[in-house]
N, C-alpha and C positions, 0 to 999 in steps of 0.2 A: 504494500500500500504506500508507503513512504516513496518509491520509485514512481508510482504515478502521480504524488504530489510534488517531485522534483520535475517532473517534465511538465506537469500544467503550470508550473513557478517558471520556469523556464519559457515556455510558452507565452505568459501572462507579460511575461518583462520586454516578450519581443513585440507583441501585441501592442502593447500601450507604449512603445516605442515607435509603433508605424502607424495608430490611431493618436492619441491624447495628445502624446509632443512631436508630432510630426512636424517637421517646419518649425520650429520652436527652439530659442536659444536657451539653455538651462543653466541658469547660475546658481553655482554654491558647491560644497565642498562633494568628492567623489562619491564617498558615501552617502552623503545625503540623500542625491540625484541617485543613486540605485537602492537605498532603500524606498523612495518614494517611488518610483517606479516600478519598482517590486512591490509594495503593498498595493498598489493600485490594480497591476496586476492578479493577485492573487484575490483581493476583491470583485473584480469586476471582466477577470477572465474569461467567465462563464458567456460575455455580450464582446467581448475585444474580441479574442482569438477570432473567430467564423468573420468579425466585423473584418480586422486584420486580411486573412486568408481571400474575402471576396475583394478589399482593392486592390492585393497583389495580385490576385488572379484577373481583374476583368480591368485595372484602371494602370497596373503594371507601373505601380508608384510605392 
């Protein structure tokens, strides 16, 4: 179980990298910027990931 929750964490971070801060300058310290984006992720992965997945797939951005 833990293995599926590193990959939807994983997932979740690339997600909200290509949805939420897309196009977006991010200031502040490294960790901040990946735990922020990592919790967002992991909250809101379940609506990012597929969001994610369909404008790499059809908008190729």
């Amino acid at each position: 179980m833990s293995i599926l929750f590193l990959v939807y964490a994983a997932l979740g971070y690339w997600a909200t990298g290509r949805t939420v801060y897309a196009n977006k300058i991010l200031v502040g310290s490294s960790s901040a910027i990946v735990g922020r984006k990592l919790a967002v992720g992991i909250v809101f992965g379940w609506a990012l990931i597929p969001a994610a997945l369909i404008k790499v797939i059809f908008l190729r951005g």
